[in-house]
N, C-alpha and C positions, 0 to 999 in steps of 0.2 A: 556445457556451461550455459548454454540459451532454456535447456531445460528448466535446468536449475534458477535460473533468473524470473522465467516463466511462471513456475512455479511459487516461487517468492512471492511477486507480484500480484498474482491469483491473492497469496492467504493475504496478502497485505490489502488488497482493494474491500475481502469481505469483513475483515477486522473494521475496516472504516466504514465499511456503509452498514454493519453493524455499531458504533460508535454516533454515525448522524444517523440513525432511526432510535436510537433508544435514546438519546439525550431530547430528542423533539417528543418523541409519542411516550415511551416510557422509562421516565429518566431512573437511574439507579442510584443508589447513595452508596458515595463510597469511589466513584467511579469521576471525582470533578476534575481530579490530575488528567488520567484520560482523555476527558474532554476536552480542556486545555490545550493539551498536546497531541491533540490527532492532526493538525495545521501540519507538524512535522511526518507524521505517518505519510501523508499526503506529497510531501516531499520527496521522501524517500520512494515510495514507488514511481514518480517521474524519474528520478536519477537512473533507477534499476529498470526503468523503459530505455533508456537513453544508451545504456549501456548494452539492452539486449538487441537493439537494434545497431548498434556500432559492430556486436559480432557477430550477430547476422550477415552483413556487411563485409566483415572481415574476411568470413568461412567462404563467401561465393568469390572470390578473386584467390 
């Protein structure tokens, strides 16, 4: 499960720093929803931090 959380997390960080490098340097059209809503992207990988170190956690006891 921590794999898998890991993993999540990874694509989900380069979707966003994908996201704030092209909306600054080369903005795309088409792409303003996105934009918008990468605050939530940003969210969602804390929760699924939150979560992989709760079973990390879990696994050594």
């Amino acid at each position: 499960m921590v794999k898998i959380l890991n993993t999540a997390s990874i694509a989900i960080l380069v979707i966003l720093l994908f996201g704030f490098l092209s909306e600054n340097f080369f903005p795309i059209e088409g792409l303003e929803l996105f934009y918008e809503k990468k605050f939530y992207l940003a969210i969602i990988y804390i929760v699924m931090r939150v979560f992989s170190n709760y079973y990390k956690k879990k696994e050594v006891k």
